[in-house]
DRENDONU-405422 format. One record per atom (N, C-alpha, C): x negated, y, z negated. Coordinates in steps of 0.02 Angstrom, whole numbers, padded with zeros to 5 digits, always signed. Layout:
% DRENDONU-405422
XYZ/...
This chain:
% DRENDONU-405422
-00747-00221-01216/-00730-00168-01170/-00769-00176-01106/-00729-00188-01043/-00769-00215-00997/-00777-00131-00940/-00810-00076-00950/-00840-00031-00912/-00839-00027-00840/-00784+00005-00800/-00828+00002-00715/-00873+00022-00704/-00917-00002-00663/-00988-00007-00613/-00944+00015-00555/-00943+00078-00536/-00900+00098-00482/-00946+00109-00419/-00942+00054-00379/-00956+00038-00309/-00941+00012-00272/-00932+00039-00214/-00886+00005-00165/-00925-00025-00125/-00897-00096-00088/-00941-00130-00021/-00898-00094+00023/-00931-00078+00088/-00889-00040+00151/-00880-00090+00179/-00816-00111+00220/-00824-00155+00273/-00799-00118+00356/-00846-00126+00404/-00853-00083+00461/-00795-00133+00513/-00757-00157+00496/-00669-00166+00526/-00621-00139+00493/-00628-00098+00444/-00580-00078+00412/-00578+00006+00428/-00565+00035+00491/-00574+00108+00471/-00545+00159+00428/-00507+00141+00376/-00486+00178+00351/-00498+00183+00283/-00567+00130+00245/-00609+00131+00215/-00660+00151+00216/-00669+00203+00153/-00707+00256+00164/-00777+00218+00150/-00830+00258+00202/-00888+00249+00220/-00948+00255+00142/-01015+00229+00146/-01036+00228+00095/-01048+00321+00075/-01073+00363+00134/-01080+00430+00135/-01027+00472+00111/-00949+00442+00109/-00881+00462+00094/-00883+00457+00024/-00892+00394+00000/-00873+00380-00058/-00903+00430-00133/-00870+00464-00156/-00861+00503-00184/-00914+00482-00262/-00908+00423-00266/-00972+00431-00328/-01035+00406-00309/-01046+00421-00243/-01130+00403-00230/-01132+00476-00212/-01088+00532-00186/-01113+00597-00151/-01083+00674-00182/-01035+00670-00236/-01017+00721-00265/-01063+00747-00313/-01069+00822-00305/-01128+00853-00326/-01113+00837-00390/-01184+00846-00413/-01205+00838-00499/-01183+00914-00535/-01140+00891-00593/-01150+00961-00648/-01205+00996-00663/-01205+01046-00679/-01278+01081-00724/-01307+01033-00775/-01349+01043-00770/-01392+01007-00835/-01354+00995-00879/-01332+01050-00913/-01307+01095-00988/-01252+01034-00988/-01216+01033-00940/-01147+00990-00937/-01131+00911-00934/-01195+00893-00912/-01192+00826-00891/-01174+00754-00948/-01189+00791-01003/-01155+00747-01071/-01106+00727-01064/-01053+00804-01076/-00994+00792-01066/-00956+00779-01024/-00989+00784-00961/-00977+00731-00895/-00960+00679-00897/-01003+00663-00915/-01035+00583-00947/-00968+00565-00977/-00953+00583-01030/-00896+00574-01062/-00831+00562-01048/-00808+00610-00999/-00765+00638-00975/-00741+00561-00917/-00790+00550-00880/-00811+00516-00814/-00783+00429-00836/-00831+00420-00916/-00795+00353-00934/-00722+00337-00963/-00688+00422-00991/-00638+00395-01024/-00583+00389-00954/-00608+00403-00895/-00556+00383-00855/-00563+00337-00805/-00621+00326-00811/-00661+00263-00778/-00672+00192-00794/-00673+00197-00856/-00705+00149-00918/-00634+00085-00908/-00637+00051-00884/-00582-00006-00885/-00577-00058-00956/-00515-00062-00979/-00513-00123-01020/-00469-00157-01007/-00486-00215-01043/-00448-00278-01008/-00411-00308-01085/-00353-00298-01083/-00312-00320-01163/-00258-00378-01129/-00297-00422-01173/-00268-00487-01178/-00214-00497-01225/-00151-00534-01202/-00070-00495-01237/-00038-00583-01223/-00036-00599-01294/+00024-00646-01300/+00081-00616-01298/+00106-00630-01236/+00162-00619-01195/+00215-00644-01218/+00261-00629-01270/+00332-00672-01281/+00378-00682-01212/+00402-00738-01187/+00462-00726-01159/+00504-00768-01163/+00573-00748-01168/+00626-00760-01203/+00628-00830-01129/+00651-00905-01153/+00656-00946-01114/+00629-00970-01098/+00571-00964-01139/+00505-00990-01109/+00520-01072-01097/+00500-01115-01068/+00494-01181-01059/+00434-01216-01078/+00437-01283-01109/+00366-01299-01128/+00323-01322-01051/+00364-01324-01001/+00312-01346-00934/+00284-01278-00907/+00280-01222-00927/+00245-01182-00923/+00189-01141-00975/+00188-01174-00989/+00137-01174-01068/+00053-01175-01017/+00024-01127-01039/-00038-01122-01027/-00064-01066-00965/+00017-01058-00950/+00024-00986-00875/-00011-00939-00909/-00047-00895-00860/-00105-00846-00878/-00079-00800-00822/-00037-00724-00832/-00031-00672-00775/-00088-00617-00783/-00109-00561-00745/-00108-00507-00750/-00087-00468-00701/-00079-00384-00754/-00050-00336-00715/-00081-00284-00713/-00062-00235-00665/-00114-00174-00656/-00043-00131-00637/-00051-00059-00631/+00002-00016-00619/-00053+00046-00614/+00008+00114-00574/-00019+00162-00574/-00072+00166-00534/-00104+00150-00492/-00179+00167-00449/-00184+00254-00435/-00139+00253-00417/-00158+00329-00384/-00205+00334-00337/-00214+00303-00292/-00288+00310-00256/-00283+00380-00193/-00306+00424-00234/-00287+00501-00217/-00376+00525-00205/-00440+00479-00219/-00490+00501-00194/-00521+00439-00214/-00569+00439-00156/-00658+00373-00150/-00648+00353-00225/-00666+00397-00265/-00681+00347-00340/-00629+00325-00368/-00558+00334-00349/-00494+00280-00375/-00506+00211-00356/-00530+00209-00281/-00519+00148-00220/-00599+00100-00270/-00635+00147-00317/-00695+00114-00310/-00674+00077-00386/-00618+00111-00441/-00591+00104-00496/-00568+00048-00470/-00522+00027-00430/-00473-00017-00401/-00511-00076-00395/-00586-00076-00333/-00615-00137-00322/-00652-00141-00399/-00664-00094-00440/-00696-00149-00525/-00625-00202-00532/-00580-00162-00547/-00533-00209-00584/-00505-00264-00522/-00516-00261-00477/-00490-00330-00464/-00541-00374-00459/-00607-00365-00477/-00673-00416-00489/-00658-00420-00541/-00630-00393-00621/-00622-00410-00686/-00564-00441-00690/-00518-00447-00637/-00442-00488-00638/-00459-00563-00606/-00500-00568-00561/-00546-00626-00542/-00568-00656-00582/-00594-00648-00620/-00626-00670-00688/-00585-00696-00723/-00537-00661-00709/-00479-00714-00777/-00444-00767-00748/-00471-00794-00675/-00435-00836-00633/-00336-00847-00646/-00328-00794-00641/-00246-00784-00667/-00201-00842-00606/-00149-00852-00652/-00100-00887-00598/-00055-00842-00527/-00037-00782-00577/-00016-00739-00553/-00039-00650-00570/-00001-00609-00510/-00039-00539-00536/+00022-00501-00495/+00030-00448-00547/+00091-00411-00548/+00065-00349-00550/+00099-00295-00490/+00084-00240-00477/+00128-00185-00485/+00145-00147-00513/+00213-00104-00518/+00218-00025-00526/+00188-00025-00462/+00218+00041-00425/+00138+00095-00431/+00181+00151-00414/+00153+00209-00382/+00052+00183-00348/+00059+00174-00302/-00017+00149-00278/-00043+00218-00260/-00003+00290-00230/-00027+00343-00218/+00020+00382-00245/-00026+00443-00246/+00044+00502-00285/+00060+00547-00220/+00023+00555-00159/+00068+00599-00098/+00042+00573-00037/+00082+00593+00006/+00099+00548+00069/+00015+00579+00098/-00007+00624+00105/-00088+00641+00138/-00142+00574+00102/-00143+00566+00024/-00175+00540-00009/-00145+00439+00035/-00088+00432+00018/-00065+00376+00042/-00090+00343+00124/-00091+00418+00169/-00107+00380+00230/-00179+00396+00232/-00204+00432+00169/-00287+00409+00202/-00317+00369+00196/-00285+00331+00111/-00333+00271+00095/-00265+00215+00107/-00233+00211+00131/-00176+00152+00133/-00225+00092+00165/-00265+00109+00221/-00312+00048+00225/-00351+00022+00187/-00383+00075+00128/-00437+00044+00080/-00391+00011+00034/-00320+00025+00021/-00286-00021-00027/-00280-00094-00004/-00274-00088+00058/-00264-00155+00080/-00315-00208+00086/-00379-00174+00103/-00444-00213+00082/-00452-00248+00002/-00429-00194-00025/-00461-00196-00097/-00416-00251-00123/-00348-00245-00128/-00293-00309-00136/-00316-00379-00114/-00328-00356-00057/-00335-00412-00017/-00382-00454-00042/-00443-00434-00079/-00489-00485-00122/-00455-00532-00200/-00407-00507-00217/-00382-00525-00253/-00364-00604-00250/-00379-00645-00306/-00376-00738-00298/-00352-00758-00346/-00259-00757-00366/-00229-00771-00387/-00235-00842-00362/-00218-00909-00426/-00177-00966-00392/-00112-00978-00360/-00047-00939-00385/+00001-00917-00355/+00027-00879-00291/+00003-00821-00332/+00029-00777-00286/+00030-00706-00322/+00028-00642-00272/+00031-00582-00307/+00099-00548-00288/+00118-00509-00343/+00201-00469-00336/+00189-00383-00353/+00246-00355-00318/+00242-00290-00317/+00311-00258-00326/+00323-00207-00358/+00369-00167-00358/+00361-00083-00345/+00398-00042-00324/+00396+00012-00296/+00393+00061-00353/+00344+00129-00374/+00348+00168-00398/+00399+00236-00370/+00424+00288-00424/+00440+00345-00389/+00400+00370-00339/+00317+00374-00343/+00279+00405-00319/+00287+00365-00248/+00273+00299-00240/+00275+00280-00178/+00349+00284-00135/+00397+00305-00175/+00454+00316-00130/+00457+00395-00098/+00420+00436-00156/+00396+00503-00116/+00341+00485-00038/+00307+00448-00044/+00275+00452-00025/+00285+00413+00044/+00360+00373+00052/+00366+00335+00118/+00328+00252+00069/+00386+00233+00062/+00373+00168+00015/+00395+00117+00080/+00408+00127+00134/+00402+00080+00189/+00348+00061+00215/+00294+00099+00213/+00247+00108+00251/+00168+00064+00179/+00213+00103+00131/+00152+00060+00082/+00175+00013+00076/+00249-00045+00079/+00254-00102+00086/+00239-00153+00130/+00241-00119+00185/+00185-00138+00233/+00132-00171+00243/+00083-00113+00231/+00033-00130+00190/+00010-00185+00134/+00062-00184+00090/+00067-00233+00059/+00073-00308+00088/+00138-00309+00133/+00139-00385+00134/+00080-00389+00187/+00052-00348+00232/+00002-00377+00275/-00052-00396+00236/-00061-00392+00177/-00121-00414+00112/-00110-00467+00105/-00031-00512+00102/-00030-00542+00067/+00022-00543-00005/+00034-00489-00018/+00079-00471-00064/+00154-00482-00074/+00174-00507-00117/+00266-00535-00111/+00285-00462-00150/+00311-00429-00099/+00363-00334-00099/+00431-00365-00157/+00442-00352-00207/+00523-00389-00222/+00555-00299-00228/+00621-00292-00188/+00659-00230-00192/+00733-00234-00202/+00729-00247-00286/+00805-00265-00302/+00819-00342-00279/+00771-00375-00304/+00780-00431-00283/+00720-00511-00328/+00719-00569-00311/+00688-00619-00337/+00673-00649-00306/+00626-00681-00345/+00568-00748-00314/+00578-00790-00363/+00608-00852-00360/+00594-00929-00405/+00521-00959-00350/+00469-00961-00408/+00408-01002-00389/+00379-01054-00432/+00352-01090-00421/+00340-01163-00454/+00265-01134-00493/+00271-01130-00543/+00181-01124-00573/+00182-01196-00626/+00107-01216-00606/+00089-01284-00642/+00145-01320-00623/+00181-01371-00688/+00218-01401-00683/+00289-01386-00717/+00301-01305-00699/+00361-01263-00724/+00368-01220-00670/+00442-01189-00680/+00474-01161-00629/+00484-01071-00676/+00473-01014-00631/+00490-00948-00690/+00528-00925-00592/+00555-00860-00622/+00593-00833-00578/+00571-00771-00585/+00557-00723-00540/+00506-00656-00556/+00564-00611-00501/+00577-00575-00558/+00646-00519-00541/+00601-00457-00536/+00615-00416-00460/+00587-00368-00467/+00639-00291-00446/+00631-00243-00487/+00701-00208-00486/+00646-00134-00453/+00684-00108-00405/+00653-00053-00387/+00670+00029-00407/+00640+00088-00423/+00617+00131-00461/+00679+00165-00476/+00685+00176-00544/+00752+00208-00571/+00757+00268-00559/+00690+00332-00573/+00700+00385-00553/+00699+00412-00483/+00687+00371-00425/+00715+00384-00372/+00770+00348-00351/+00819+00330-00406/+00882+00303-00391/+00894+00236-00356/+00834+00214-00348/+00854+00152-00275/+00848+00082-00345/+00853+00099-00415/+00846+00040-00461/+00923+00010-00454/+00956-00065-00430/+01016-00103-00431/+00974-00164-00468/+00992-00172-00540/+00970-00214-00588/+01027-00274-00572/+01073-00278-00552/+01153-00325-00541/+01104-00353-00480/+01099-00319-00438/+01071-00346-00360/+01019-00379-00377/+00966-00351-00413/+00896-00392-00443/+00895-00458-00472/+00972-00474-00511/+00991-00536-00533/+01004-00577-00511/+01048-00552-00436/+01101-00602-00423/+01102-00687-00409/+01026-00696-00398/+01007-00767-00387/+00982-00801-00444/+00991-00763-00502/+00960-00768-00557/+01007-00837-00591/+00980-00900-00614/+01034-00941-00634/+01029-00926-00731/+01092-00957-00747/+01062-00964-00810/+01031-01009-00842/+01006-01008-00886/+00921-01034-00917/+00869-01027-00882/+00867-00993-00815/+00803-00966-00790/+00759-00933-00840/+00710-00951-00825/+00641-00920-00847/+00633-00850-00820/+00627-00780-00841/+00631-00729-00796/+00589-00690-00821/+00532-00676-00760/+00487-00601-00783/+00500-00554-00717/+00522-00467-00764/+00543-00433-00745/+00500-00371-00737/+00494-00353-00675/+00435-00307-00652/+00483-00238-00609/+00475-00170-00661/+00517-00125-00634/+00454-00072-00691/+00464-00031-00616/+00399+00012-00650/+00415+00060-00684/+00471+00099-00735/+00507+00139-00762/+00516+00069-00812/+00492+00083-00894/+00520+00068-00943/+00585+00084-00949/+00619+00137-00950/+00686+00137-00952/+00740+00104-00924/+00708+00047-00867/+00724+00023-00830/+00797-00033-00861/+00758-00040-00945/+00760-00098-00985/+00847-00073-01020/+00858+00001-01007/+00927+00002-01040/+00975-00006-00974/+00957-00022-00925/+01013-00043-00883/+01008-00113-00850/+00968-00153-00881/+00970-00230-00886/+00969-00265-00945/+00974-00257-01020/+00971-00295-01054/+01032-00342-01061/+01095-00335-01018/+01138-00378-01039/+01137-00428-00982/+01094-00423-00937/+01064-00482-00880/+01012-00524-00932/+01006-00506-00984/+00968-00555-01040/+00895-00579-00990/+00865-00528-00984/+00792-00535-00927/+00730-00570-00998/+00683-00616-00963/+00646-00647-01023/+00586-00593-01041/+00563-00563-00998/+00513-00498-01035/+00517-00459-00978/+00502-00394-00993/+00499-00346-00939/+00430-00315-00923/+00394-00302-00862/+00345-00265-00872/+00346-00213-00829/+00313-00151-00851/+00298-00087-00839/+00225-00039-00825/+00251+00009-00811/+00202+00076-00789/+00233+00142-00807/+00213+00179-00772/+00260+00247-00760/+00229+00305-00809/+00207+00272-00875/+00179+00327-00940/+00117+00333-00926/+00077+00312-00902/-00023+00301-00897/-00027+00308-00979/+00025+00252-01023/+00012+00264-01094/+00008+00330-01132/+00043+00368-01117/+00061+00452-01149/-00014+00482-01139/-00057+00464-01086/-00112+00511-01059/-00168+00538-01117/-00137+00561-01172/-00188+00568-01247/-00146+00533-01297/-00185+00491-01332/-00151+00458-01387/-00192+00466-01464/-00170+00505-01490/-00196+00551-01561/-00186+00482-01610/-00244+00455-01664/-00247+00381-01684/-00179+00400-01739/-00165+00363-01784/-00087+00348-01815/-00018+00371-01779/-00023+00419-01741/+00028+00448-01713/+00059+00423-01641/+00012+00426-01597/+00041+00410-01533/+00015+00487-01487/+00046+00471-01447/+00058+00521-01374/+00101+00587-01400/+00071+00644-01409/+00111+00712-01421/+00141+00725-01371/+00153+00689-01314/+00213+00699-01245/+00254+00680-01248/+00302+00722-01244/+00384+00727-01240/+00404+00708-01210/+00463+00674-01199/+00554+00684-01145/+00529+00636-01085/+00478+00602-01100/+00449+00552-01026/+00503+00494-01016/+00538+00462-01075/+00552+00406-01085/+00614+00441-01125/+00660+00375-01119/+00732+00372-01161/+00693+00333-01209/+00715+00288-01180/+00681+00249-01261/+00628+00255-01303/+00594+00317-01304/+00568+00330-01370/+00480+00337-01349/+00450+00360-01389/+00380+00373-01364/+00332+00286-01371/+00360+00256-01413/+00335+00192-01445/+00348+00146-01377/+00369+00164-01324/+00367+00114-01277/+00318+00131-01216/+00273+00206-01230/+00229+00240-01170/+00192+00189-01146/+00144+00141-01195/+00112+00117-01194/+00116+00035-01235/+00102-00037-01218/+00084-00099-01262/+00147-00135-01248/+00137-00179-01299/+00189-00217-01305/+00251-00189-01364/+00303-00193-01330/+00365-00176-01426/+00408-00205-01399/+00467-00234-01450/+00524-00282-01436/+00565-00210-01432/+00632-00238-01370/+00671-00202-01372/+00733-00250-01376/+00784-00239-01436/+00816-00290-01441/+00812-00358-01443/+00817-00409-01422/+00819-00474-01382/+00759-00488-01364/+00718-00450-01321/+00674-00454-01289/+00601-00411-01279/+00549-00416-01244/+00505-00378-01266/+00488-00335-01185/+00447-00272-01202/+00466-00230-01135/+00364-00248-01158/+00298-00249-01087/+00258-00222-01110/+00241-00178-01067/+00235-00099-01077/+00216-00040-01025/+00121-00054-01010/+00106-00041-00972/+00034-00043-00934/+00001+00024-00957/-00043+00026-00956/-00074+00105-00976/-00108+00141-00884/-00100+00081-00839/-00116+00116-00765/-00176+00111-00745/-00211+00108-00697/-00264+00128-00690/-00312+00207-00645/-00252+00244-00632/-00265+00307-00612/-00235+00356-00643/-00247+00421-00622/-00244+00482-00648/-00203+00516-00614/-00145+00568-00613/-00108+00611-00597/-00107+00659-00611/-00110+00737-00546/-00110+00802-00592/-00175+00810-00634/-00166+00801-00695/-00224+00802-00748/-00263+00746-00738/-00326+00754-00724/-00377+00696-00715/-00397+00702-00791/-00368+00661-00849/-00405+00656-00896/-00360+00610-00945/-00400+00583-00981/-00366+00532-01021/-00397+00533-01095/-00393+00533-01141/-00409+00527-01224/-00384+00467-01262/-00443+00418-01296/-00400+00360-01300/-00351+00330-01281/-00346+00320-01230/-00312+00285-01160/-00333+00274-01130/-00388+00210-01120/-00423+00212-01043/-00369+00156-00998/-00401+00172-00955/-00370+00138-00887/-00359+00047-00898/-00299+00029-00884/-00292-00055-00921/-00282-00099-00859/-00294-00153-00888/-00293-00210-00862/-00263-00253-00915/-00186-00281-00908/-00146-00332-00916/-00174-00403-00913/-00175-00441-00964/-00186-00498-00959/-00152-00548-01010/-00101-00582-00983/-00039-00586-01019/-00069-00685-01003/-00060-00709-01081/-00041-00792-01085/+00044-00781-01103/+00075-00851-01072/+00132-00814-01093/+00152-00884-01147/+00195-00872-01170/+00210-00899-01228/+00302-00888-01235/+00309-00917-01301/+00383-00934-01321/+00403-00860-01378/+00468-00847-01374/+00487-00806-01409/+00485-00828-01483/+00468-00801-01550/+00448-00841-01600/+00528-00873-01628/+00592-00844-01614/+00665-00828-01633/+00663-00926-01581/+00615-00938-01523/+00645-01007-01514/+00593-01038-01497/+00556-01031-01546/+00496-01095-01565/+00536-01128-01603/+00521-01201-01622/+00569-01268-01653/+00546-01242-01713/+00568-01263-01794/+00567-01227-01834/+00522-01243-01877/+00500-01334-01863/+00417-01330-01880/+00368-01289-01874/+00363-01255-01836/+00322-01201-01821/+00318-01133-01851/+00378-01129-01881/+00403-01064-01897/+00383-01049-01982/+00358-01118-02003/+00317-01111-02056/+00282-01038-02084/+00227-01034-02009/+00184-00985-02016/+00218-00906-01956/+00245-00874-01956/+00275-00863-01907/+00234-00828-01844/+00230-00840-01800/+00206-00794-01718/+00222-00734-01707/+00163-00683-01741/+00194-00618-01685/+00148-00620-01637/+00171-00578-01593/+00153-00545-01534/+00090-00528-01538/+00030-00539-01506/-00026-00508-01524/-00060-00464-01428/-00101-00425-01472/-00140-00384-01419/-00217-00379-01434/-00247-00411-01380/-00305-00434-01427/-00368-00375-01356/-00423-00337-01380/-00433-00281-01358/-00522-00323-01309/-00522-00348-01272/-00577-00356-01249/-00665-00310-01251/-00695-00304-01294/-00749-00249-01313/-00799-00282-01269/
């Protein structure tokens, strides 16, 4: 379990990165005494970053991409100083995994005041990010409330490849994948047909649409895995049961959060790394995606199939 150390470096060209005096966990008053335990508590389960390492099935896999290493992050919310300071841990713990690629999918703020105050500290904070590839993004509901022109922006001036209903074929190692990115279903602007259309067949395809549900109006584009946001992992997750939150999702509460096959293929939702509304989280801390990707076990050669491959999620402590 890799913990944020939440601190920010200021950099004095960036004005719209908040100052060391701004930043909200060097200067927000202290609880009462009496309270400070459960502070304490409170502070890591939404702070506390982990990093789950996820054999990634995807359908098509090719053996010249054998050894590709992604991660993903979703959800920021950077709605105050200690999100932006949440944000710079995890992209020093996504560094670390020297990833090929890094996949971003959606909502970076939840309202347009919050969006234009720190839209500069997002762009700093991205901007450290040292993918070998390249980094990708797709649009949340929240950022389309919020003027999703203006945070794309932002984005590509980082550095960031924006995909909106649309694809990227890029060369990693000595294999070719095609990274379909479909934009947000509940603000209507999701065209999964449009997201394809350059799509050949036997492409290699990872699919980044920040609404899991995304997955019942593309599975007959036969996409090789899909990844997600949108649930922050059902927010409390009670152990054998799951998330006691309702009606979030069509497809079922079992997709709020991880990896699960849906049909054909496998969807994995992100658990986010910010907070909405309710600042609080219960077994759910804030994730970090770190996907090897691998072959679907249905088309590994059948030597192999001896012992068979599932899917694993392996929990970084």
């Amino acid at each position: 379990m890799a913990i944020a150390d939440l601190r920010v470096a200021v950099s004095s060209r960036e004005p719209l990165v908040p100052t060391r005096r701004q930043v909200g966990v060097r200067t927000r008053k202290k609880p009462p005494l009496v309270l400070r335990p459960l502070h304490g508590i409170w502070r890591r389960t939404i702070d506390g970053i982990e990093v789950a390492r996820v054999a990634l099935p995807v359908r098509g896999f090719p053996p010249t991409l054998k050894g590709t290493v992604a991660c993903q992050i979703s959800d920021l919310h950077l709605d105050r100083d200690e999100d932006v300071a949440r944000l710079e841990r995890a992209v020093g713990l996504i560094n670390r995994e020297a990833p090929d690629l890094v996949f971003l999918t959606g909502d970076y703020f939840s309202r347009p005041e919050t969006m234009r105050r720190y839209v500069g500290a997002m762009r700093r904070v991205l901007g450290a990010l040292k993918p070998r590839v390249g980094v990708m993004a797709v649009a949340g509901n929240h950022d389309h409330w919020c003027s999703f022109d203006r945070v794309a922006e932002a984005l590509r001036r980082t550095g960031v490849e924006v995909l909106s209903n649309e694809s990227r074929r890029i060369a990693v190692g000595g294999g070719e994948l095609v990274v379909v990115g479909v934009d947000d279903l509940w603000s209507r602007r999701a065209e999964p047909a449009r997201a394809f259309r350059d799509v050949r067949h036997g492409d290699c395809t990872i699919v980044l649409a920040h609404n899991p549900d995304t997955a019942l109006y593309l599975r007959h584009l036969k996409p090789g895995v899909m990844l997600s946001g949108h649930t922050h992992g059902g927010v409390v997750r009670i152990p054998l049961y799951g998330s006691p939150i309702q009606a979030v999702l069509r497809l079922g509460r079992k997709f709020y959060a991880g990896l699960n096959r849906y049909g054909d293929f496998y969807i994995y939702t992100n658990r986010g790394l910010g907070t909405f509304w309710v600042r609080v989280r219960l077994n759910c801390r804030p994730e970090i995606s770190c996907f090897s990707l691998t072959p679907l076990a249905s088309e590994l050669p059948r030597s192999l199939l001896k012992h068979p491959r599932r899917a694993r999620v392996v929990r970084q402590r």
